[in-house]
mmCIF file of the C-alpha atoms, coordinates in Angstrom:
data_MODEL
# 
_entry.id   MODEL 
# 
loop_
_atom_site.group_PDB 
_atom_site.id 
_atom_site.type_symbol 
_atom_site.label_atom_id 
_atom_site.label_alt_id 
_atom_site.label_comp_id 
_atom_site.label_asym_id 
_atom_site.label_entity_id 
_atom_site.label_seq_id 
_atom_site.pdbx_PDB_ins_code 
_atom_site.Cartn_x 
_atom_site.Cartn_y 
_atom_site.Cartn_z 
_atom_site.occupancy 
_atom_site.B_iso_or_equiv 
_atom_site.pdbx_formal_charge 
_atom_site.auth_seq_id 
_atom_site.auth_comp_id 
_atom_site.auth_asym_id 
_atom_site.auth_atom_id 
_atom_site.pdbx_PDB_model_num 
ATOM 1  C CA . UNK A 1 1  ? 136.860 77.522  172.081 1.00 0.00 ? 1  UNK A CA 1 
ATOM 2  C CA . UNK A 1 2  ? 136.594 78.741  168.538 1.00 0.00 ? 2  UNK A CA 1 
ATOM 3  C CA . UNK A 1 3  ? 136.628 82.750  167.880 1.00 0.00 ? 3  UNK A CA 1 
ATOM 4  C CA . UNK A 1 4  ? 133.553 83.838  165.786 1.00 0.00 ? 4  UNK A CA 1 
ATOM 5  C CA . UNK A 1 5  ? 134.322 85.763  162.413 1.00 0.00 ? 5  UNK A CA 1 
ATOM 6  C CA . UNK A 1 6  ? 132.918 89.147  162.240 1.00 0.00 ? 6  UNK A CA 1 
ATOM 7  C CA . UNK A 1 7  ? 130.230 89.041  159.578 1.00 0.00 ? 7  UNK A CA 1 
ATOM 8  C CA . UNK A 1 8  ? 130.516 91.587  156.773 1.00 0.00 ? 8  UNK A CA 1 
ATOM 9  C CA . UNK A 1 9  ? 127.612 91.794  154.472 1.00 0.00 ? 9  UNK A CA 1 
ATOM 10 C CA . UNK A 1 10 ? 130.330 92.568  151.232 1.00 0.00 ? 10 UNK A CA 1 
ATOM 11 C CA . UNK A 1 11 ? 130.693 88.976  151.252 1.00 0.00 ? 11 UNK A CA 1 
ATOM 12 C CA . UNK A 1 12 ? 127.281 88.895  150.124 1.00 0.00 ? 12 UNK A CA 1 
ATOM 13 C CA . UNK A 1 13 ? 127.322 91.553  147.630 1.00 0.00 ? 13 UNK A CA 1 
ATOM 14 C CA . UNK A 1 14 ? 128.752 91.139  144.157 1.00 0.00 ? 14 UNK A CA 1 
ATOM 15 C CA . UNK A 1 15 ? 131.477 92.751  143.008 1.00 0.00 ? 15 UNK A CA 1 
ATOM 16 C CA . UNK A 1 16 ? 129.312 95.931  141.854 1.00 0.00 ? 16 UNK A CA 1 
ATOM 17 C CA . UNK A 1 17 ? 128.170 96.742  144.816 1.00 0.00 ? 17 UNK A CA 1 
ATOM 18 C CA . UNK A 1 18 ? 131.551 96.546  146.527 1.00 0.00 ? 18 UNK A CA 1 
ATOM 19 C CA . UNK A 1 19 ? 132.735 99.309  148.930 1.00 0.00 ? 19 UNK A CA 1 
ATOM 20 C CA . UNK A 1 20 ? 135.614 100.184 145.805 1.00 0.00 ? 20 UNK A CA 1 
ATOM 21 C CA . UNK A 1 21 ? 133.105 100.406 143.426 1.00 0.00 ? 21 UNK A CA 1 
ATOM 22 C CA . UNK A 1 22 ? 130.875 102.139 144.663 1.00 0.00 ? 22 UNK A CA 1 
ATOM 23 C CA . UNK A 1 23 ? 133.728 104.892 145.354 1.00 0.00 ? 23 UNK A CA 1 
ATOM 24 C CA . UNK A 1 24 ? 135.282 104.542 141.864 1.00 0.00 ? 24 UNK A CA 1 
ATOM 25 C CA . UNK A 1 25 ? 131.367 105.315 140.308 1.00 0.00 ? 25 UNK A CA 1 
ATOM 26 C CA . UNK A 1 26 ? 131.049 108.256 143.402 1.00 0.00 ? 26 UNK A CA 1 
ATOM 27 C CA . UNK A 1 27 ? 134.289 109.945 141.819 1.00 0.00 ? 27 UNK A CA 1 
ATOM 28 C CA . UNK A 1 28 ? 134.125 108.795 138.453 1.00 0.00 ? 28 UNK A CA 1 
ATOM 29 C CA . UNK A 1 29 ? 130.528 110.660 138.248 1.00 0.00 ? 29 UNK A CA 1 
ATOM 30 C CA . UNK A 1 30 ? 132.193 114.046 140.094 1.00 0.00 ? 30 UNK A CA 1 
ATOM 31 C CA . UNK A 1 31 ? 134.897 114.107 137.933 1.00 0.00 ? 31 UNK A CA 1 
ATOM 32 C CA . UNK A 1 32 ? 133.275 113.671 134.803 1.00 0.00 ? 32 UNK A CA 1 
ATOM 33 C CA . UNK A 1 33 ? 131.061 115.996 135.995 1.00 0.00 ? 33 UNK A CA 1 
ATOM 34 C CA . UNK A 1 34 ? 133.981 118.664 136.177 1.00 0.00 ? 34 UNK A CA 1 
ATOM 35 C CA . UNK A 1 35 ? 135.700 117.368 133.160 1.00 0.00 ? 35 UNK A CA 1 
ATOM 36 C CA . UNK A 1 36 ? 132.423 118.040 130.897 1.00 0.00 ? 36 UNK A CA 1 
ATOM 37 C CA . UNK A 1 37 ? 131.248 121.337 132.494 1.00 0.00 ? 37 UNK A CA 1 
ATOM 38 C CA . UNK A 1 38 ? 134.132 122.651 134.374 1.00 0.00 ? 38 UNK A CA 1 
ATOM 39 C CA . UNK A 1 39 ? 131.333 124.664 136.191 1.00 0.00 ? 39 UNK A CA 1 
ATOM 40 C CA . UNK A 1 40 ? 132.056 124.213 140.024 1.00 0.00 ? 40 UNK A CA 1 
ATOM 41 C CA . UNK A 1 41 ? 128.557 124.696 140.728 1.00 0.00 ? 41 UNK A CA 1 
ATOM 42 C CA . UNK A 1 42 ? 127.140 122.378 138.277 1.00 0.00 ? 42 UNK A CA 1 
ATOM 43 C CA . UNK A 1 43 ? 130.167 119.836 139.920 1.00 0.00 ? 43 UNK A CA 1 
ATOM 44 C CA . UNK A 1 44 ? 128.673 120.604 143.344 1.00 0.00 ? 44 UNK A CA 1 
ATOM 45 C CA . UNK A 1 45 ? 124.917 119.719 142.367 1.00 0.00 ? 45 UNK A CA 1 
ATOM 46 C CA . UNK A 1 46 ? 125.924 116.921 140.919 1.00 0.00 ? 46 UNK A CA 1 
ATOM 47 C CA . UNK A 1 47 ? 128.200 115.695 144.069 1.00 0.00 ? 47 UNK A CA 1 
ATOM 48 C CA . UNK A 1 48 ? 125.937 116.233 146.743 1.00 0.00 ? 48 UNK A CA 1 
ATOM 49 C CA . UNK A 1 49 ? 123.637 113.331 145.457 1.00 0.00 ? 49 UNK A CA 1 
ATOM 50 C CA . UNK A 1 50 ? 126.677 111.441 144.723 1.00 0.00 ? 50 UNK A CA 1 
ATOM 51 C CA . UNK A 1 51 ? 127.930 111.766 148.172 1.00 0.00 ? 51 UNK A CA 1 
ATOM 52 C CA . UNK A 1 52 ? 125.162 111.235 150.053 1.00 0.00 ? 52 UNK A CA 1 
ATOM 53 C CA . UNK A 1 53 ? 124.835 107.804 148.193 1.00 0.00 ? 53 UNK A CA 1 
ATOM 54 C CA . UNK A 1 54 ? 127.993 106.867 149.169 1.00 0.00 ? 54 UNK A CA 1 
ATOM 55 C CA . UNK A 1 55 ? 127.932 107.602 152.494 1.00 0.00 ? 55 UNK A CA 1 
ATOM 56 C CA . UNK A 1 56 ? 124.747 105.666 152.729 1.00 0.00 ? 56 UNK A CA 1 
ATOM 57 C CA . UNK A 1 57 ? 126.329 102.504 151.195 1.00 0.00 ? 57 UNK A CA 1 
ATOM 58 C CA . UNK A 1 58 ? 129.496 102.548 152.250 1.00 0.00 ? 58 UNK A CA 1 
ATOM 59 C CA . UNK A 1 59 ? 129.431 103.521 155.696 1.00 0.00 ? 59 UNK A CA 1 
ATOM 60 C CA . UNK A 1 60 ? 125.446 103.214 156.905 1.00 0.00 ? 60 UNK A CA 1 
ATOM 61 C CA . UNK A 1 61 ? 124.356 99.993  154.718 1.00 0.00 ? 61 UNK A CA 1 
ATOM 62 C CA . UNK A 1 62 ? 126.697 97.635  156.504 1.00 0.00 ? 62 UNK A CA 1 
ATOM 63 C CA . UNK A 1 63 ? 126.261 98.955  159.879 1.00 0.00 ? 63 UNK A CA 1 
ATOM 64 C CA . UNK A 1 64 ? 122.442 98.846  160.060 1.00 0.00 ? 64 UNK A CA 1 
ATOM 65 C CA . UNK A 1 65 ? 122.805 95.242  157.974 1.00 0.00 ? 65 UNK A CA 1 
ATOM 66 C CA . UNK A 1 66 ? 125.039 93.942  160.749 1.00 0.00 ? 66 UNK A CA 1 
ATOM 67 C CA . UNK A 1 67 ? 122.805 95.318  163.867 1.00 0.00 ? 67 UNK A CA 1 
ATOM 68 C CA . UNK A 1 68 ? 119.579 93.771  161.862 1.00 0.00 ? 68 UNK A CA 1 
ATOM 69 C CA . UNK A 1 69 ? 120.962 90.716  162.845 1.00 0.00 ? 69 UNK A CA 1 
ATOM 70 C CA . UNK A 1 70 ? 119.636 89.383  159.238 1.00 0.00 ? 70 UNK A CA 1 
ATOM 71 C CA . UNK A 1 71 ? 123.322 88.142  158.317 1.00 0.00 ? 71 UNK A CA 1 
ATOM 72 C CA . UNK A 1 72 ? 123.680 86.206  161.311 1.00 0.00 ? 72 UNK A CA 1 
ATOM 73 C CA . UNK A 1 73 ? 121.021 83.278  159.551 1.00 0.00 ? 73 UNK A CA 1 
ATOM 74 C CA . UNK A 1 74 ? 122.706 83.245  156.153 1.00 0.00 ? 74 UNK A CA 1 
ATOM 75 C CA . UNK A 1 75 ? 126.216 82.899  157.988 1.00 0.00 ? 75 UNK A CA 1 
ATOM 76 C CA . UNK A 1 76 ? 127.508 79.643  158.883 1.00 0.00 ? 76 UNK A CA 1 
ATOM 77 C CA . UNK A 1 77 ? 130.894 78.081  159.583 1.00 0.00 ? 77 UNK A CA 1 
# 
């Protein structure tokens, strides 16, 4: 009886849109945004936006990807 990989949809992603990179833009883009200003309220409008699209990516994306059962076609042994 074989085991069955888990299927992660970063292996269909390129390396752009990889859960680093899309961290390393997240805090590049909050940083920066300190660095230039250094006005913690500018910083925070600028994070929230920021955040929120990495949360969506990184943790949401692949979750609802996985449950769509979409990956399952595209994945074969």
């Amino acid at each position: 009886m074989s085991e069955q990989k888990p299927v992660s949809p970063w292996n269909y992603k390129p390396w752009w849109c990889q859960p680093w990179s899309i961290v390393l833009t997240g805090v590049t883009l909050i940083g920066g945004s300190w660095l230039l200003f250094k006005t913690i309220w500018l910083t925070v409008l600028v994070s929230i936006p920021v955040v929120t699209w990495m949360g969506f990516f990184v943790l949401f994306w692949p979750q609802l990807m996985i449950r769509s059962g979409i990956l399952e076609s595209y994945y074969k042994d």
